[in-house]
C-alpha positions as YAML, in Angstrom:
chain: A
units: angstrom
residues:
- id: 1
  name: UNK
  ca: [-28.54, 10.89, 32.44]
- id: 2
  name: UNK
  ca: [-27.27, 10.62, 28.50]
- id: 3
  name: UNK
  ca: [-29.58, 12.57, 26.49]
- id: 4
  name: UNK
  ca: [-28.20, 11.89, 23.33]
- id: 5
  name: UNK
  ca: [-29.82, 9.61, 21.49]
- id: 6
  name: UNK
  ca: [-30.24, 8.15, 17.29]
- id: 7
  name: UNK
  ca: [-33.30, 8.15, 15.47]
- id: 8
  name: UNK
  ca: [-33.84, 6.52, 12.16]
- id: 9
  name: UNK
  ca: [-36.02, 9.63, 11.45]
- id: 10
  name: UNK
  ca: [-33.69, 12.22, 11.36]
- id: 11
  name: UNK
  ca: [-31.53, 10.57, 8.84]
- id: 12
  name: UNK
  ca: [-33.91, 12.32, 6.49]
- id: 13
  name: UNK
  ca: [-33.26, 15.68, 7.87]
- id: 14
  name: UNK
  ca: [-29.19, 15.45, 8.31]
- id: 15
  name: UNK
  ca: [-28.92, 16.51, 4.02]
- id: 16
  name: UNK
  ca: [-30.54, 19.77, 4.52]
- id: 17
  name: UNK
  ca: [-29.10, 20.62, 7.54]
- id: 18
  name: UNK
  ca: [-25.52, 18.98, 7.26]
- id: 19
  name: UNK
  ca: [-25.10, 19.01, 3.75]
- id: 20
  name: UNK
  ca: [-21.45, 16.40, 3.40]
- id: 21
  name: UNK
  ca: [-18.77, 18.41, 1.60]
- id: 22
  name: UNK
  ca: [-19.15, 16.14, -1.59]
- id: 23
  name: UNK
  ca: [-22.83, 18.16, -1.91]
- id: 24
  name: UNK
  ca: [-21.17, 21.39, -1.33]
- id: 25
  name: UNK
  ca: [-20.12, 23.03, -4.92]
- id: 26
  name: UNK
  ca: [-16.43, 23.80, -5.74]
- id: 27
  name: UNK
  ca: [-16.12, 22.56, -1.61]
- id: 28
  name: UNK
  ca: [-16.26, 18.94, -1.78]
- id: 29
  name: UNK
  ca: [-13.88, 15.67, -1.09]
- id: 30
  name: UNK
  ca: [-11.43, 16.44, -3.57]
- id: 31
  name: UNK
  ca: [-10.89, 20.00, -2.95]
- id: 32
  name: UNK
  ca: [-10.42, 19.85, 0.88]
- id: 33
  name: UNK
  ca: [-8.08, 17.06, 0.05]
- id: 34
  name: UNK
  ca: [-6.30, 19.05, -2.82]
- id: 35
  name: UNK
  ca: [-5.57, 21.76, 0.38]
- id: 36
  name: UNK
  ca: [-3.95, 19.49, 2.48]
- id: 37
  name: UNK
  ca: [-1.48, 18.12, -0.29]
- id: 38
  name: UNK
  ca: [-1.02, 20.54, -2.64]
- id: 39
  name: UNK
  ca: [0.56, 22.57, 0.52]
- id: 40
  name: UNK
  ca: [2.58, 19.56, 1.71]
- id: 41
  name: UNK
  ca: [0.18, 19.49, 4.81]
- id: 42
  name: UNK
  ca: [-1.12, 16.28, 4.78]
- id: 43
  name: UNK
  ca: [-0.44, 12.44, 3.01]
- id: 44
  name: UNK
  ca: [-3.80, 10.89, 2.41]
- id: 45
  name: UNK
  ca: [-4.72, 7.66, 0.79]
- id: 46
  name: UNK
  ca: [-8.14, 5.91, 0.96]
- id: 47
  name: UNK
  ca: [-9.05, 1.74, 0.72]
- id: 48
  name: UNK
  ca: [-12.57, 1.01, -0.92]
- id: 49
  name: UNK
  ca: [-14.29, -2.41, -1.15]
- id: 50
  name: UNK
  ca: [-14.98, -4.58, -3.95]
- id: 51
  name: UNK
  ca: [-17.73, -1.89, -4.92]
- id: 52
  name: UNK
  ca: [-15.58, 0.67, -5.06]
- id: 53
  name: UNK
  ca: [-17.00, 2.26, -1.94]
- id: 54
  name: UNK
  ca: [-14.07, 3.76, 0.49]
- id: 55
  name: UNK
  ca: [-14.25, 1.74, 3.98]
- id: 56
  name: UNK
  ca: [-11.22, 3.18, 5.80]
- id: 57
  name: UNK
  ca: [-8.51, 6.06, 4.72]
- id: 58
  name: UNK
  ca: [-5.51, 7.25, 6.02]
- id: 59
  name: UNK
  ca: [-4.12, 10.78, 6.69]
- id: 60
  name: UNK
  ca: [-0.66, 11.25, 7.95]
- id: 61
  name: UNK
  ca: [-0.14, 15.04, 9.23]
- id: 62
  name: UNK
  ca: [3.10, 16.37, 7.96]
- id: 63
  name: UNK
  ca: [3.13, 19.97, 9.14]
- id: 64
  name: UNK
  ca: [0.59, 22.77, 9.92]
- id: 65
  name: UNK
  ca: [0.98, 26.20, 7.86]
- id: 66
  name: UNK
  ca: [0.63, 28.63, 10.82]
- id: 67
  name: UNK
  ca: [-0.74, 32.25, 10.30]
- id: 68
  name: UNK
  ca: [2.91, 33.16, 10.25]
- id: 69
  name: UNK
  ca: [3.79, 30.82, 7.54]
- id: 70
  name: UNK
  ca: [0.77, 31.94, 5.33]
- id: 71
  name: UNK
  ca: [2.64, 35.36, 5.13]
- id: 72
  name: UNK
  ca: [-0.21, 37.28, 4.22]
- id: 73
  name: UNK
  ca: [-3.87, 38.18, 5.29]
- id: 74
  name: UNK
  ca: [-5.88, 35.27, 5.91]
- id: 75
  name: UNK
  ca: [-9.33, 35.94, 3.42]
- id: 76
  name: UNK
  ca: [-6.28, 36.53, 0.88]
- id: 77
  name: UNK
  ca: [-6.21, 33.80, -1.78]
- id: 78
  name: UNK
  ca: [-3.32, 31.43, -3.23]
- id: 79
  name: UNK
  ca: [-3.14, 29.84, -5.95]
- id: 80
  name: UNK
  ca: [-3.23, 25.95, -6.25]
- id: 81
  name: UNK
  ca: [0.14, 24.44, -8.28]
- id: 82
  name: UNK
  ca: [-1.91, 22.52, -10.29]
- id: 83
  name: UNK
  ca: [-5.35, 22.94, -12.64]
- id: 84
  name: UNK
  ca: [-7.95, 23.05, -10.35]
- id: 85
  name: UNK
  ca: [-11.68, 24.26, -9.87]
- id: 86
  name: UNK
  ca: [-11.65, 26.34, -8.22]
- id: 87
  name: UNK
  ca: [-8.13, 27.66, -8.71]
- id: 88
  name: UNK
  ca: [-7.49, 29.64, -5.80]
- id: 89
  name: UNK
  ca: [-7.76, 29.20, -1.49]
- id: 90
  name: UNK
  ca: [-7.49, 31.09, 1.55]
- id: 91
  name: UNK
  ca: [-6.57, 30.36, 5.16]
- id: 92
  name: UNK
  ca: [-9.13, 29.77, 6.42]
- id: 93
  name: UNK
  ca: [-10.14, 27.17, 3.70]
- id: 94
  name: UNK
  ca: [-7.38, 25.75, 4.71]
- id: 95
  name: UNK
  ca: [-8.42, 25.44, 8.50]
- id: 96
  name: UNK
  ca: [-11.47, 24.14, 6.91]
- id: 97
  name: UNK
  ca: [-10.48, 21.72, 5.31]
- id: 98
  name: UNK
  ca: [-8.78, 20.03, 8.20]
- id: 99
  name: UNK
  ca: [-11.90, 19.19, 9.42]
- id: 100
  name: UNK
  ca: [-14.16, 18.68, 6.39]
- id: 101
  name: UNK
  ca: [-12.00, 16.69, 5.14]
- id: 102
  name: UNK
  ca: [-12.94, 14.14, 8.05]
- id: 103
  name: UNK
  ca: [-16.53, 13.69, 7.49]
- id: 104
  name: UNK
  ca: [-16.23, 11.61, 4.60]
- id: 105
  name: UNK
  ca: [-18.88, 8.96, 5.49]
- id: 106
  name: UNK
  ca: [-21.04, 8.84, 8.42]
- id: 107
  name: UNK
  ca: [-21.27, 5.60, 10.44]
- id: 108
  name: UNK
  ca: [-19.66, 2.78, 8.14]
- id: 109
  name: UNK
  ca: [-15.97, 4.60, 7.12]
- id: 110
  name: UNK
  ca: [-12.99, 5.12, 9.54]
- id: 111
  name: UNK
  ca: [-9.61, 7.29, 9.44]
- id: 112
  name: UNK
  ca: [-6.30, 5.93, 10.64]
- id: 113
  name: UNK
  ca: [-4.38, 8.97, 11.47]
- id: 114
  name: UNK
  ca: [-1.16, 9.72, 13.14]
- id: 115
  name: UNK
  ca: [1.85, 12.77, 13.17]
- id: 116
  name: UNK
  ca: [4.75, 12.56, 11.03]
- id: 117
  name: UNK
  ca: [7.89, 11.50, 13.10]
- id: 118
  name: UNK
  ca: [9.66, 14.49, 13.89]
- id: 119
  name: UNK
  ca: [7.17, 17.16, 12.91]
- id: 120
  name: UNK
  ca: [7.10, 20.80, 13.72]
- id: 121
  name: UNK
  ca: [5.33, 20.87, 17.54]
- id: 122
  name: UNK
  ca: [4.51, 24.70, 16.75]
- id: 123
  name: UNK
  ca: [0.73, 24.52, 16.32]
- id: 124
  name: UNK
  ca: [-1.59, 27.27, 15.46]
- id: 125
  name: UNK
  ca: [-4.29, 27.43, 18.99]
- id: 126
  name: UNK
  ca: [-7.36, 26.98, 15.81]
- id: 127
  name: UNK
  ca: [-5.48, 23.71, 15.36]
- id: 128
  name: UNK
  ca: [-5.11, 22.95, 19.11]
- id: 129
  name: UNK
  ca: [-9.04, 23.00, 19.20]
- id: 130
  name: UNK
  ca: [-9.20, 20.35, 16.05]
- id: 131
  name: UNK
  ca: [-6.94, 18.19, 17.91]
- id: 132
  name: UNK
  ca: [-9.00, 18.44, 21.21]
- id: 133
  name: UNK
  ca: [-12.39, 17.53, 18.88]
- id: 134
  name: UNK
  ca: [-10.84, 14.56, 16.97]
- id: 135
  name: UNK
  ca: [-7.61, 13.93, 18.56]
- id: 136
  name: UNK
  ca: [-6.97, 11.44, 21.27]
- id: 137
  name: UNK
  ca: [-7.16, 11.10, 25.05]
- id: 138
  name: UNK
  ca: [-4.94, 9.42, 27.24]
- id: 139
  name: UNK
  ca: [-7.83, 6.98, 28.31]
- id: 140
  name: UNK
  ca: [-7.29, 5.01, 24.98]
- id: 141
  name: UNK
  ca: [-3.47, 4.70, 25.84]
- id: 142
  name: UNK
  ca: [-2.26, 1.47, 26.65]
- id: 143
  name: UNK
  ca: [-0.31, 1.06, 29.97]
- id: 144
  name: UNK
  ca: [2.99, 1.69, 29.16]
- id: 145
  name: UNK
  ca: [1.66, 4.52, 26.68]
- id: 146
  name: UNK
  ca: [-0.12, 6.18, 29.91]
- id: 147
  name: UNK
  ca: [3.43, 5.38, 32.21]
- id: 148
  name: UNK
  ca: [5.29, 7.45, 29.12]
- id: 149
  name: UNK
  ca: [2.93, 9.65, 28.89]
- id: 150
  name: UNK
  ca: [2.31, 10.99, 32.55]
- id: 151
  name: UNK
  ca: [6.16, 10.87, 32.47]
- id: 152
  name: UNK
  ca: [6.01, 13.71, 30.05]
- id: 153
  name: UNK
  ca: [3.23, 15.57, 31.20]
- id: 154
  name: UNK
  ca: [5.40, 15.99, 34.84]
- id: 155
  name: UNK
  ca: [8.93, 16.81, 32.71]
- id: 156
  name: UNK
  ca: [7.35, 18.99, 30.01]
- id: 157
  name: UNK
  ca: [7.63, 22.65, 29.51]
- id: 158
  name: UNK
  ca: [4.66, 23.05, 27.25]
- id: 159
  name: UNK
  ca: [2.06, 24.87, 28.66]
- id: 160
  name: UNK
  ca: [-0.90, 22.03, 29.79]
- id: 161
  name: UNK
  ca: [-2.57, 23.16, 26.61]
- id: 162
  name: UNK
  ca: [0.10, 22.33, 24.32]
- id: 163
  name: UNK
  ca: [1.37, 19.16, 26.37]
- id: 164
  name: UNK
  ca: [-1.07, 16.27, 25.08]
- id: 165
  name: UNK
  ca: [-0.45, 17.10, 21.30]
- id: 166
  name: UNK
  ca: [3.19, 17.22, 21.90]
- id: 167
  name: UNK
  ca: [3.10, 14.04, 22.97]
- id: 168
  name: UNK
  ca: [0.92, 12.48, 20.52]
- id: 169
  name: UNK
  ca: [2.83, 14.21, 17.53]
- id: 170
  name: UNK
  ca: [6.64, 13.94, 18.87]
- id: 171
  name: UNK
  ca: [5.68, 10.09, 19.14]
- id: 172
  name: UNK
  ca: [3.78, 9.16, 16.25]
- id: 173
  name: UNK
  ca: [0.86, 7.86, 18.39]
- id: 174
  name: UNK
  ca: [-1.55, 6.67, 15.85]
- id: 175
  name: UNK
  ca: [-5.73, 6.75, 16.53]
- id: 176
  name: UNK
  ca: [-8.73, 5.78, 14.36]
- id: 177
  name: UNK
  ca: [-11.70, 8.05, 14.23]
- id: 178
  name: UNK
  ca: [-15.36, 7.68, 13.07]
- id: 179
  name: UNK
  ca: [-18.58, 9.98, 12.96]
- id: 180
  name: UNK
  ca: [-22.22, 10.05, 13.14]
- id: 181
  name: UNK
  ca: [-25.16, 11.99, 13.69]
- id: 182
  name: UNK
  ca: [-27.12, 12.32, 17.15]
- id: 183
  name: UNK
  ca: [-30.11, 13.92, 18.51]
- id: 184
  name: UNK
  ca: [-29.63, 15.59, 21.04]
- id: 185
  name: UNK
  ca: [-31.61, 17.09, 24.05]
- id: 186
  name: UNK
  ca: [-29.54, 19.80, 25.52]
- id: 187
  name: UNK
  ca: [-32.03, 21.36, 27.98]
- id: 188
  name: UNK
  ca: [-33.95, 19.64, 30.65]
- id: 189
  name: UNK
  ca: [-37.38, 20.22, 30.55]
- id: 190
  name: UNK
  ca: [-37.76, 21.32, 27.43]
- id: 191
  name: UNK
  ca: [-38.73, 19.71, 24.19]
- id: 192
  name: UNK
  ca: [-35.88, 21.28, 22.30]
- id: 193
  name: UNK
  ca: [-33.45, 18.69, 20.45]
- id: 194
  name: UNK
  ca: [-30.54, 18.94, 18.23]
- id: 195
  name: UNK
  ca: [-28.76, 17.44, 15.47]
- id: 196
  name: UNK
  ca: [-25.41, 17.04, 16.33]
- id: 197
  name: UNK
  ca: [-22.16, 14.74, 15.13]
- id: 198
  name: UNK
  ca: [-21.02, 12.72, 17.47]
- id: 199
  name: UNK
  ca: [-16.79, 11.92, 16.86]
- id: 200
  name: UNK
  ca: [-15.39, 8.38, 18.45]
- id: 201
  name: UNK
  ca: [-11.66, 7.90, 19.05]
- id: 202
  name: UNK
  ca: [-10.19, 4.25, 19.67]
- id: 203
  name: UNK
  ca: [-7.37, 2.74, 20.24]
- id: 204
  name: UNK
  ca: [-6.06, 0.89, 16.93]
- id: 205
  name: UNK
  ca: [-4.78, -2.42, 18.72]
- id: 206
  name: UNK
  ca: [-2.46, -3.59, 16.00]
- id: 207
  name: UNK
  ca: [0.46, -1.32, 17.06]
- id: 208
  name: UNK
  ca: [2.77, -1.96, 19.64]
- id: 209
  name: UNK
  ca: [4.97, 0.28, 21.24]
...
């Protein structure tokens, strides 16, 4: 039985509790952008309509500052290169921002997003977990993606947590995700429900491989 389920009534509620980051102060669009660029994490671009409204974006993941990397203790700001309010970040408002940065628009906007060719494959386990919430599964593969793909699951020596975002990153697999909110009912019996985002991850059929 799927007990998740949309109601136009709590559209009215999502604001209060699941404020978007452009309603956050000094933590909205632009600054969980500026994270991912200024550090030479991320490329992102976005495409709006005639209204000036942004449909789809795109973010291409170029590398992944581990703990390591960050060379200091993680509540322990740094300093943007540019002019920017605010000025300063820590780490983990830069593991934030990896995934605030993705709930741009609920329902009608999209991301295209895919690895840089030849990127680092040492991830950070907080950045495993992103990947498992909005990265892809091999049911979305097309055939000869699934044939390569179980191919390298049998051959690799990543552990099996590791193995599926290898793949995806060493080969540039691109996926489009979207969002939107859900009520859910989590316990039988009871007349307890949730609010909840609910991520989808498709196949973009344009590319061939």
């Amino acid at each position: 039985m799927d007990k998740r389920k949309s109601s136009p009534n709590h559209k009215r509620i999502i604001p209060y509790y699941f404020p978007l980051p452009t309603n956050r102060p000094h933590q909205n669009r632009t600054f969980n952008e500026f994270i991912l660029v200024d550090t030479d994490s991320a490329e992102i671009s976005h495409n709006p309509d005639k209204e000036g409204n942004i449909i789809y974006s795109k973010i291409k993941i170029l590398h992944i500052i581990t703990p390591q990397e960050w060379n200091q203790p993680p509540h322990e700001t740094k300093s943007f290169s540019r002019y920017f309010t605010p000025q300063n970040y820590s780490y983990y408002d830069y593991i934030e921002a990896w995934t605030n940065v993705l709930y741009l628009y609920p329902e009608r906007h999209s991301w295209f997003i895919w690895f840089k060719k030849g990127i680092s494959l040492k991830f950070p386990k907080w950045f495993i977990k992103w990947f498992k919430d909005f990265g892809p599964l091999p049911t979305i593969f097309q055939e000869k993606i699934t044939e390569v793909y179980t191919y390298f699951r049998e051959k690799s020596t990543f552990v099996s947590g590791y193995r599926l975002i290898s793949f995806v990153a060493s080969q540039a697999i691109t996926w489009i995700l979207s969002w939107n909110y859900l009520i859910i009912t989590p316990y039988e019996g009871r007349d307890i429900k949730m609010l909840s985002r609910q991520i989808r991850i498709k196949w973009w059929k344009k590319i061939q491989y």
